[in-house]
N, C-alpha and C positions, 0 to 999 in steps of 0.2 A: 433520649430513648423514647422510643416513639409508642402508640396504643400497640401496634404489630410486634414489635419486637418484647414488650413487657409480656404481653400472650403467649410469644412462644416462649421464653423464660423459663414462664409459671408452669407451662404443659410441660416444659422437660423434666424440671426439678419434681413434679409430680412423678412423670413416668420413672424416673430414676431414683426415687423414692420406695414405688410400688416396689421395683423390680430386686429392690435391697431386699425388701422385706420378706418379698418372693422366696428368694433363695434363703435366707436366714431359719420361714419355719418350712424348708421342706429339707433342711438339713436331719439328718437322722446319726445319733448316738452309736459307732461299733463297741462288740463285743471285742477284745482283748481275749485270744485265748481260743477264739469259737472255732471249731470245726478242725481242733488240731494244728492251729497254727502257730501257736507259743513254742509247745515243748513238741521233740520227736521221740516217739516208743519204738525202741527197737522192735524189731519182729522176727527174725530170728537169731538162733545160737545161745549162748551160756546164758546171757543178761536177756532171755523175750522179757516182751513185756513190761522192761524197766524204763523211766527217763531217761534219756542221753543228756548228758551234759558236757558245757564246752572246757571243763577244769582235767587238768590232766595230771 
């Protein structure tokens, strides 16, 4: 292995290093549940207003 190719090596494992890390902290945590997406409320008839559930 020559000077040239230990250089590019070093630079990739660098760049693909960054690029890990990049993505790792720009990863963001969801809510579970947000915005109405867990359960569905009826809306109308006998049950408004109630949880629907898939138990029958």
């Amino acid at each position: 292995m020559n000077k040239f190719e230990f250089k590019n090596l070093v630079k990739n494992l660098k760049d693909s290093l960054k690029e890990k890390k990049f993505f790792k902290d720009l990863r963001k945590e969801v809510n579970t549940g947000a915005n109405g997406t867990q359960d569905y409320v009826v809306k109308k008839g006998v049950n408004k207003d109630t949880v629907a559930t898939t138990r029958q």
